[in-house]
C-alpha positions in Angstrom: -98.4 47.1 62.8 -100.6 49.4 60.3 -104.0 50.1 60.4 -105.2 50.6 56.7 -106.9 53.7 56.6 -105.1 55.6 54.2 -104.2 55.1 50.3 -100.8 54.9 50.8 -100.9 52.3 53.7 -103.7 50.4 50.8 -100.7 50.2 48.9 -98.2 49.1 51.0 -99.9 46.6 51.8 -101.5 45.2 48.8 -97.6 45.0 48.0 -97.3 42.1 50.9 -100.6 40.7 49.9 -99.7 39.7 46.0 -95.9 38.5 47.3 -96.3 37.1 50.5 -97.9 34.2 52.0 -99.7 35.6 55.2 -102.0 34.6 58.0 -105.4 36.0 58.3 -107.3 36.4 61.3 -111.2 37.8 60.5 -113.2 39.4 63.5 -116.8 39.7 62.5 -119.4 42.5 64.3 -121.2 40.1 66.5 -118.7 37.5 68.1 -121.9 35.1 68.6 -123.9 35.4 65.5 -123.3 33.6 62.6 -121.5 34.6 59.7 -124.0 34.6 57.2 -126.1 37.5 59.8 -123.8 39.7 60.0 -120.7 41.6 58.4 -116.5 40.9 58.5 -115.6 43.9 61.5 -111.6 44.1 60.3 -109.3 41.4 59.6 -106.1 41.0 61.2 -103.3 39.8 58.5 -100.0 38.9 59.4 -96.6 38.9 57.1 -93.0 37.7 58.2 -92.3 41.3 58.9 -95.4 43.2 59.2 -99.1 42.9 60.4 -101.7 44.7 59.1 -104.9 45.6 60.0 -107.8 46.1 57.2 -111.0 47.9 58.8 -114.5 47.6 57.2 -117.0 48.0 60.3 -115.1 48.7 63.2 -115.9 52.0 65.3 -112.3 53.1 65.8 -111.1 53.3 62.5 -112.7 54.6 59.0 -113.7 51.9 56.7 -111.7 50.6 53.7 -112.4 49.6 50.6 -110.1 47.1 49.0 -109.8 43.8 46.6 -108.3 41.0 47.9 -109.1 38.8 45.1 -106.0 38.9 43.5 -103.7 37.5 45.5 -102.6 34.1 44.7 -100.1 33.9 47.1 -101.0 30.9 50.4 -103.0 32.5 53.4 -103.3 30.7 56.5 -106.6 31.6 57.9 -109.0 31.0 61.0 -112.4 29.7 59.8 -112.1 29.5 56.2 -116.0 27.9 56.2 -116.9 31.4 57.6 -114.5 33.5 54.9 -116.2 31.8 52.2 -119.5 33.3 52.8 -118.2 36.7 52.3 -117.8 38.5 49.5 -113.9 39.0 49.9 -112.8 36.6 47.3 -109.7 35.5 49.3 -108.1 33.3 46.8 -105.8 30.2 48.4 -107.4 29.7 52.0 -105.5 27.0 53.6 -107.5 26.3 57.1 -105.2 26.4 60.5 -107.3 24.8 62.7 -108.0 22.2 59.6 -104.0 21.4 59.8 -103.8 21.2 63.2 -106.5 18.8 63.5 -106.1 16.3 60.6 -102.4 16.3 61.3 -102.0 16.1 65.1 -105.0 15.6 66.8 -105.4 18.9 68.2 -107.5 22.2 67.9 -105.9 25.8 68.7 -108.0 27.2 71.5 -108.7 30.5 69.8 -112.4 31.1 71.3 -111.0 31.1 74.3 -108.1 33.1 73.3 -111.4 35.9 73.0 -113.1 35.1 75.7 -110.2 36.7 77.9 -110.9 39.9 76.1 -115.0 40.1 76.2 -115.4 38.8 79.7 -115.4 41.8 80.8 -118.3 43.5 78.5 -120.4 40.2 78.5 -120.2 40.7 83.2 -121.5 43.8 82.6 -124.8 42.6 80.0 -122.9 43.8 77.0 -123.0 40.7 74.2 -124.0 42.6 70.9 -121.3 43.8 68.0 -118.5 43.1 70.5 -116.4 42.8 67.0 -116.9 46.2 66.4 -116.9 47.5 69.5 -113.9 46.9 71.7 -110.9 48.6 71.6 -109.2 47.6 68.2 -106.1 48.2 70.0 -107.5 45.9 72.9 -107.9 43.1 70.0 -104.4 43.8 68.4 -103.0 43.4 71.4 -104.7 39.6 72.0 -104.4 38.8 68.5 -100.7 39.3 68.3 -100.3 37.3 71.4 -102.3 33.9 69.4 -99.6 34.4 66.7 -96.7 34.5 69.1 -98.2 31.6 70.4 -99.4 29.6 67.9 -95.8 30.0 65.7 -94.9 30.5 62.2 -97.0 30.0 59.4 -94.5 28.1 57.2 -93.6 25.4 59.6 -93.4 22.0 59.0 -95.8 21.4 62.2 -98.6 22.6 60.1 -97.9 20.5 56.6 -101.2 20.0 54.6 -100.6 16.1 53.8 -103.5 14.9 55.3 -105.6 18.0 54.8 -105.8 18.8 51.3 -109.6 16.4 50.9 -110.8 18.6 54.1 -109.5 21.7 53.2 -110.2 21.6 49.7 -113.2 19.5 49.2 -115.4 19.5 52.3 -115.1 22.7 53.9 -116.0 24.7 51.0 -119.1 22.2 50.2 -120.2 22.7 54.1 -119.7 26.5 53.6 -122.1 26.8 50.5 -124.9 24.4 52.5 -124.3 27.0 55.3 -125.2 30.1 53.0 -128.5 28.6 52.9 -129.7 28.5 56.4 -133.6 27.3 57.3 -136.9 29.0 57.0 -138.7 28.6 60.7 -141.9 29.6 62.4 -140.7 32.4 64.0 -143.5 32.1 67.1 -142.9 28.3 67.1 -139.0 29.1 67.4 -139.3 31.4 70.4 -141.5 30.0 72.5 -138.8 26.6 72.0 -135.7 29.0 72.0 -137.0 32.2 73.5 -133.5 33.4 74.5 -132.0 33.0 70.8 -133.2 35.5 69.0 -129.2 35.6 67.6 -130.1 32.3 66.0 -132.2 33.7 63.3 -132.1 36.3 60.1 -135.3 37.6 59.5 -137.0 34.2 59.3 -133.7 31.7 58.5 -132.0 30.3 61.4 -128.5 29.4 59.9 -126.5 26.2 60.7 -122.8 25.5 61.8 -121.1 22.4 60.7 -118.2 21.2 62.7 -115.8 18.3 60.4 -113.2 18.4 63.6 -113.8 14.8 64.6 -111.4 12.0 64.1 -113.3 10.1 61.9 -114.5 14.3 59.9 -117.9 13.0 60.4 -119.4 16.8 61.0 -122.3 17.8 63.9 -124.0 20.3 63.2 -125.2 23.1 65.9 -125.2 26.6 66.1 -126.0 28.6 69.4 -127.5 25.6 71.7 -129.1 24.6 68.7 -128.2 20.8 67.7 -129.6 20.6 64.0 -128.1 17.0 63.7 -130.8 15.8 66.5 -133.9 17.6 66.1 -136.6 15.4 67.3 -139.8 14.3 65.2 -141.1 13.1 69.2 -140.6 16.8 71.3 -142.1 19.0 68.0 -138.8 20.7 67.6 -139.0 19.8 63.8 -142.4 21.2 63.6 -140.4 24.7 63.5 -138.5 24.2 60.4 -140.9 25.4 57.8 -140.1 26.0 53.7 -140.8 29.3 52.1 -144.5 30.0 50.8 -144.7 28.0 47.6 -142.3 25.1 48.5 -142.3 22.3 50.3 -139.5 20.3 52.5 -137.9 17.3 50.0 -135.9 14.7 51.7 -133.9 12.1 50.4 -132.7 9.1 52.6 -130.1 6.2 52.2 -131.2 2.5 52.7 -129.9 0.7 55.1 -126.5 3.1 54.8 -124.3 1.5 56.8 -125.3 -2.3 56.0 -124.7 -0.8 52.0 -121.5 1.3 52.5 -120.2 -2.1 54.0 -121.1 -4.1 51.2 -119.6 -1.8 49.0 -116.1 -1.7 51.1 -116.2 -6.0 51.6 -117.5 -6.0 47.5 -120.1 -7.8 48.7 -123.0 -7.5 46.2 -126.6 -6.5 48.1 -129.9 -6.4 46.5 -131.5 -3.1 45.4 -134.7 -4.1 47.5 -134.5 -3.3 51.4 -131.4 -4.4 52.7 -133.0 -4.9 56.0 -135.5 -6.9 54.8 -132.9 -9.0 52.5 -131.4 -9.2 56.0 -134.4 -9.9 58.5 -134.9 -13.0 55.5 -131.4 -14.0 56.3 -132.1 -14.4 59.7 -135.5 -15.6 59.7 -137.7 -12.9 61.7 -139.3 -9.5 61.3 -138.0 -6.2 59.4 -137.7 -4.5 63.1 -136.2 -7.0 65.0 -133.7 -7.5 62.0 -132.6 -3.7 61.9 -131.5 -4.1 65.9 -129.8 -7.5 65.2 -127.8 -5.6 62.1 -126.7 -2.9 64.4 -125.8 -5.4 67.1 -123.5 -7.6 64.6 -121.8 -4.1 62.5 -121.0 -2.6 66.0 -120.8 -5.1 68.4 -118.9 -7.6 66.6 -119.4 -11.0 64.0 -120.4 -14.3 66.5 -119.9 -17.6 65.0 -123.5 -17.6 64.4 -123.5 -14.8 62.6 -120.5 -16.0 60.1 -123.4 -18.5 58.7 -124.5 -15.8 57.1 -121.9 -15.2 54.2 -122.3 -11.2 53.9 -121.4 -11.2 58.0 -118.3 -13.9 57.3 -117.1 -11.7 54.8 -117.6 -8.7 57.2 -116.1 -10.3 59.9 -113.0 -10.9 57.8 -112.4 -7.4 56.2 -112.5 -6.3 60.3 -109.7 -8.4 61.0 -107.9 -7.4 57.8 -108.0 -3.9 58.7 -107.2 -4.1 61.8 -104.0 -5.9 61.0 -103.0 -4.0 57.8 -103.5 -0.4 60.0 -101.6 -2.0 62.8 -98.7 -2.8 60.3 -98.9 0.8 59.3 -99.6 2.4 62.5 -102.8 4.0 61.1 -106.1 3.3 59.6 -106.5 4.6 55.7 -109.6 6.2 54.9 -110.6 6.0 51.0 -109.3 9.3 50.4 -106.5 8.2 51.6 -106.7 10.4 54.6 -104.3 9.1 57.6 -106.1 8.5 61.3 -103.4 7.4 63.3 -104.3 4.1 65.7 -102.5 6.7 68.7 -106.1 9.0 68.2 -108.1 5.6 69.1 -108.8 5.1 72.7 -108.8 1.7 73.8 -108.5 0.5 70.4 -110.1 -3.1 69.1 -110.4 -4.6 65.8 -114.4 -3.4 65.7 -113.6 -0.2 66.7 -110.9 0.4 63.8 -114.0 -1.0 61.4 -116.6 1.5 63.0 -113.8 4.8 62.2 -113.3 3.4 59.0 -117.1 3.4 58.3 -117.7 6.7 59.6 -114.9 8.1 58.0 -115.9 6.6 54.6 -119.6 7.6 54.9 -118.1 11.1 55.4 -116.2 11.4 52.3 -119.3 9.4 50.0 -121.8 12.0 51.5 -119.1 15.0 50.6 -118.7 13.8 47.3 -122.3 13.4 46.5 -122.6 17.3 47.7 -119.7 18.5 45.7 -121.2 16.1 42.5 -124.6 18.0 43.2 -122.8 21.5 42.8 -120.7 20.6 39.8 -124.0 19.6 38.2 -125.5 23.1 38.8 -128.2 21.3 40.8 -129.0 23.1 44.1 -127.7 22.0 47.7 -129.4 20.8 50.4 -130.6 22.6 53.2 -129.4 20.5 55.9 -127.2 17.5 55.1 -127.5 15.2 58.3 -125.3 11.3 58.0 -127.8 9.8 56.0 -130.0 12.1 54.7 -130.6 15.1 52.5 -133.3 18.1 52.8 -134.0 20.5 50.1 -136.6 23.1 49.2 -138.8 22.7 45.9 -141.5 24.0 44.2 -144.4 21.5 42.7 -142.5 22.8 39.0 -139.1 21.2 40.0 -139.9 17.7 39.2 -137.4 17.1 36.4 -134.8 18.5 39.0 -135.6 16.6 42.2 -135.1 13.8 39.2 -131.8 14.7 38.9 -130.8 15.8 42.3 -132.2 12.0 43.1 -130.0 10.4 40.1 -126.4 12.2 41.8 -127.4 11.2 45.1 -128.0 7.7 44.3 -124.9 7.4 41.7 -122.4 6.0 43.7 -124.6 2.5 43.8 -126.6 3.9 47.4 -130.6 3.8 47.0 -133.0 6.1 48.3 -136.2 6.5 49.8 -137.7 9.9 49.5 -140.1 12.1 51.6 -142.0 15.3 51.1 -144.0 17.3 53.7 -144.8 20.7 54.9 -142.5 20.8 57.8 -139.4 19.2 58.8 -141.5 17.1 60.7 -143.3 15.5 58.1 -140.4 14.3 55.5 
């Protein structure tokens, strides 16, 4: 093992870096904060033959500069999300965890892996820049003992055949809606959070998106902080505030579920409410139709329900799917992603539809985001299921146009809200 401190040890190992396919392990300053707050500590890469350590803030060694943008060679990496946001340029990031997930179900238990190492500093009140901080040689010595564990990087355990649309498509897109984080009232924040002052840079608070579900449907928390299910009711969404000058935009699917449906069972639904279309199926009120929906899509089809020819169709599509994934021993996403019936507890012919929807309302919403950025239009701030926030000026209005036209282009209306907190859209 080398520390890079030196220009010859540079050398030796930019040598490995352009030629061989490595893993890369990156310990940031502060183990708690977010990436976006604070800096890369050192990164710990590993080669068939040789690890190396490359030092940028941590207080044993002397700091490095170096450009690891060249490389093209495959790195196996922990938290590729969180390597995007810094400047390193590491080219060909293939997520471990990612593999491990997608292809078997599992997650490598690397936090608490660390844990074993800072338990002693956090007994003693000692929880800030514990990346920098400890021992390097105290971290060498756990981080070599994850790779023993967790094996070589070319086996065939960790293939990337039902990875690449994760690794390549949505964690990148999740990484650049990270980058932006959330203006808050700062008093409004503490006296809700007064213990999380980690939470915030300056005025941002930035959020963490998890896509390791079975279905890659992603929550969204950071630090006790569950940004998928701030309340309008408690005043919790009174704290998200835009910058001076802008307001909060938000743009939100129609009926999402009842349309991504009709879209899978080509079942053609009117571009007026499709709750309302429904509540006039069934003869009573907008509200009372909305529960009924949600009843029928996760509860199941009743024969009175199958009078209604959208529901017979729906109800036949469930039992084709379940018997198509049960002749290939997993359901198939549109992306063709693979979710094996084996990950399904207790598995019925509704709940093979209700994966398939949220997997397929995952990889719609992921699209729209990577359509948005390949436009040059800007991201949203927080992307939550069905919905969309972003921060505008009153000058924007050709580009909230736009932003409006990509989000609705895959045939999904939208209704859209603007206010002066989160609150309010």
């Amino acid at each position: 093992m080398i520390i890079v401190e030196s220009h010859s040890e540079k050398d030796t190992f930019l040598d490995y870096w352009g030629n061989e396919p490595s893993i890369v392990i990156p310990v940031w300053e502060d183990l708690e904060r977010h990436p976006m707050t604070c800096d890369v500590s050192f990164l710990y890469v590993a080669f068939a033959n040789l690890h190396f350590v490359i030092p940028f803030k941590h207080n044993d060694c002397e700091s490095i500069k170096i450009d690891l943008s060249k490389s093209t060679q495959p790195k196996w990496v922990w938290n590729k999300k969180a390597l995007l946001q810094t400047d390193l340029g590491i080219q060909n990031q293939k997520d471990i965890q990612t593999s491990l997930f997608f292809n078997h179900n599992r997650l490598y238990p690397y936090d608490d892996k660390i844990e074993v190492l800072t338990n002693f500093y956090t007994r003693l009140g000692i929880k800030d820049d514990l990346g920098k901080s400890i021992p390097i040689m105290k971290f060498i010595e756990v981080l070599e003992g994850i790779l023993n564990e967790w094996g070589d990087f070319d086996s065939n355990l960790y293939s990337k055949d039902n990875t690449k649309w994760v690794n390549e498509r949505m964690i990148p897109i999740l990484s650049d809606i990270e980058r932006l984080g959330i203006q808050v009232d700062r008093g409004k924040f503490f006296d809700r959070w007064k213990d999380n002052k980690k939470s915030l840079w300056f005025s941002r608070a930035f959020t963490e998106y998890n896509p390791y579900t079975i279905t890659s449907r992603p929550s969204n928390r950071h630090l006790g902080i569950n940004y998928s299910a701030l309340n309008k009711k408690d005043g919790s969404r009174e704290i998200f505030i835009p910058p001076k000058g802008k307001k909060f935009i938000q743009f939100d699917y129609d009926a999402y579920h009842v349309r991504l449906i009709g879209k899978m069972v080509k079942y053609d639904l009117p571009s007026t409410s499709a709750h309302q279309w429904l509540a006039d199926q069934y003869g009573c009120s907008y509200d009372d139709s909305k529960g009924r929906t949600f009843k029928i899509l996760y509860g199941g089809v009743s024969d009175e329900d199958r009078k209604i020819p959208f529901f017979d169709k729906v109800d036949k599509f469930i039992s084709k799917v379940q018997q198509e994934s049960i002749e290939r021993g997993y359901l198939k996403t549109p992306k063709g992603r693979r979710i094996p019936l084996g990950w399904i507890e207790q598995p019925t012919a509704q709940k093979y539809f209700n994966y398939l929807l949220q997997a397929t309302e995952t990889e719609f919403n992921i699209e729209v985001l990577n359509k948005l950025k390949d436009s040059g239009l800007p991201l949203p701030i927080l992307y939550t299921y069905d919905s969309f926030l972003f921060e505008v000026d009153d000058s924007e209005v050709n580009t909230i146009k736009q932003i409006q036209d990509v989000i609705e282009s895959f045939g999904f209306p939208t209704k859209m809200n603007m206010g002066k907190n989160y609150s309010e859209v």
